[in-house]
C-alpha positions in Angstrom: 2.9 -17.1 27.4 0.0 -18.8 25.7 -1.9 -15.2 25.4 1.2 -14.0 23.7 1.7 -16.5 21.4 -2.1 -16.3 20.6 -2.0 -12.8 19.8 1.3 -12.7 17.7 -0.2 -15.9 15.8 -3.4 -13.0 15.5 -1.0 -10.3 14.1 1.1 -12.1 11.9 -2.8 -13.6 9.9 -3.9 -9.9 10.0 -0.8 -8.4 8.8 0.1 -11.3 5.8 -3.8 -11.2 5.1 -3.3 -7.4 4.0 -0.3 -7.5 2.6 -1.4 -10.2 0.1 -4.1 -8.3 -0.6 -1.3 -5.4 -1.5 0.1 -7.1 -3.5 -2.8 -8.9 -5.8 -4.0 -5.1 -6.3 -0.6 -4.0 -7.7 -0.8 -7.4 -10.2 -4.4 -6.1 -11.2 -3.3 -3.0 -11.6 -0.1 -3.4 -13.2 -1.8 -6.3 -15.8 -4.7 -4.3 -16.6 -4.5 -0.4 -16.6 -7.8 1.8 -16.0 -6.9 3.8 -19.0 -6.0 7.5 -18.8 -2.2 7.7 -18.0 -1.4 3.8 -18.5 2.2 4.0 -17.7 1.3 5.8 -14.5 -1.0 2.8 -13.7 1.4 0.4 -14.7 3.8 2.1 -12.0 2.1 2.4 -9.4 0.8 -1.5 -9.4 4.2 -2.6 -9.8 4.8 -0.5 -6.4 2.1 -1.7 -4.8 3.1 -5.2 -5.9 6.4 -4.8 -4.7 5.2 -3.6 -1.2 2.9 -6.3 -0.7 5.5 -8.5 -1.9 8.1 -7.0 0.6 5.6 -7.0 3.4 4.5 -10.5 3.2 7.9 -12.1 3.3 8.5 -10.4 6.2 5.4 -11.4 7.7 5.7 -14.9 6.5 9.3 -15.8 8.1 10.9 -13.6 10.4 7.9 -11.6 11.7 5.9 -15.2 13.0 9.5 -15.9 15.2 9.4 -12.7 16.7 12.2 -11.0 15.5 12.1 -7.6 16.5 13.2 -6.1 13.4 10.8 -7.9 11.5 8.5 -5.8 13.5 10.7 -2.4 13.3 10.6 -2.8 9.4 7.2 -3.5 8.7 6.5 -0.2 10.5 9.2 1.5 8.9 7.6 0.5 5.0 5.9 3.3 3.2 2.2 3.8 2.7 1.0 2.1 0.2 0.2 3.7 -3.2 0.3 7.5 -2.4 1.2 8.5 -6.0 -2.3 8.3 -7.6 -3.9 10.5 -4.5 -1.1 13.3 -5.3 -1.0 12.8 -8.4 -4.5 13.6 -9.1 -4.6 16.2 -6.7 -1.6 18.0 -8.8 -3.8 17.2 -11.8 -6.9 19.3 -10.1 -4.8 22.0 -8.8 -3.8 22.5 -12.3 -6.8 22.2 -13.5 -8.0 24.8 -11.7 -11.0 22.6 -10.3 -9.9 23.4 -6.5 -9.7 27.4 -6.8 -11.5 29.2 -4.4 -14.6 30.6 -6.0 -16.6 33.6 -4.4 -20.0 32.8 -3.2 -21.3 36.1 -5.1 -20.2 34.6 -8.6 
């Protein structure tokens, strides 16, 4: 019982740990935009905010009883921040800068 306790006291550190680490990257991001596409930025750091927000209240109260669908949700949560990867993806696709190019060119 001890071991148990001991590694859900383990998880539940870990788990709020990153997902207050979420969410002070989605304030940074959302406060202060890189440039380029500022409402894009903007966005996505209020997602990420919101995640981490999400994620740590879950970890914070029902997650450290040991609900079980503390647990189910917290797997169930989307990746964070996958817009900016496909995004800029979409960007170089358009751009033209991932078009197969002969090696006799």
């Amino acid at each position: 019982m001890l071991a148990m306790k001991l590694t859900v006291q383990i998880g539940w550190i870990c788990l709020a740990a990153v997902n207050l680490a979420i969410l002070v990257f989605g304030v940074v991001v959302a406060v202060g935009p890189m440039g380029g596409d500022a409402a894009l930025y903007r966005a996505n750091g209020l997602a990420s905010a919101g995640l981490g927000l999400f994620g740590a209240l879950i970890v914070l109260v029902p997650y450290r009883r040991v609900e079980r669908w503390a647990w189910c949700a917290l797997h169930a949560a989307p990746p964070p921040r996958p817009a900016p990867v496909s995004s800029r993806l979409t960007d170089m696709e358009a751009s033209g800068a991932l078009a197969r190019r002969s090696p006799l060119t």
